[in-house]
C-alpha positions, 0 to 999 in steps of 0.5 A: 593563487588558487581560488576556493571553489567551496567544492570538497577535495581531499586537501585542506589549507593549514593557516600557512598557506600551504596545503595537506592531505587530512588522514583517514580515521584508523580502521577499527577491527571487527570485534566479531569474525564473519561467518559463513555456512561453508559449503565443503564442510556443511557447517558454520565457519569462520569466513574470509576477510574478502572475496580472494579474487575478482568478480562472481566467482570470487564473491561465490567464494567470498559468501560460501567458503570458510576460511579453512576450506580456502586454506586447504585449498590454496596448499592442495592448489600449489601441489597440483601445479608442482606434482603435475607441472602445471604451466600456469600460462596454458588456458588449459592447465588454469582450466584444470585447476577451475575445474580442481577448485569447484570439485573441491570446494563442493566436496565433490571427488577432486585430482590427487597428486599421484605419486605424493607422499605427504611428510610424516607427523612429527617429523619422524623417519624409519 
């Protein structure tokens, strides 16, 4: 038999012996959406919900970027590495696409892919 401690842990003893993890409260949603002074679109926007990757440029990103900029940037991003093929394991080609991101994302002139022609509105062809 295990002795009591008095300590807390995150398990407590049922009336029958055995023991349970307590559950978390549930998580209560902001009611009111984060924002940020977007530094693509020079306004305030709609943040995001964390920052999108780990450490200071992340939380750059976290506390300058709108949600929208993030989403353009992720579909800009993806075309990028497929017009260009990019392979994603050479430091060079992820350098590239730091150096893509930060021009982007200040409003600076960015890479286009050449060549690309984005699908009509509407989904009508001539």
């Amino acid at each position: 038999m295990a002795a009591i401690n008095g300590g807390l842990n995150h398990s407590t003893i049922a009336a029958n012996g055995r023991s349970y993890k307590e559950k978390s409260p549930p998580k209560t949603e902001n009611p009111m959406p984060r924002t940020v002074f977007c530094r693509k679109y020079q306004q305030e926007m709609e943040g995001l919900d964390a920052p999108p990757f780990p450490g200071p440029k992340g939380q750059d990103v976290f506390e300058n970027i709108s949600q929208k900029a993030w989403k353009e940037w992720l579909a800009h991003q993806t075309l990028l590495i497929n017009e260009k093929r990019l392979n994603m394991m050479e430091p060079s080609a992820r350098a590239y696409l730091a150096e893509q991101m930060s021009k982007f994302l200040s409003g600076e002139h960015y890479d286009e892919a050449e060549g690309y022609v984005p699908p009509e509105e509407g989904g009508k062809s001539e």
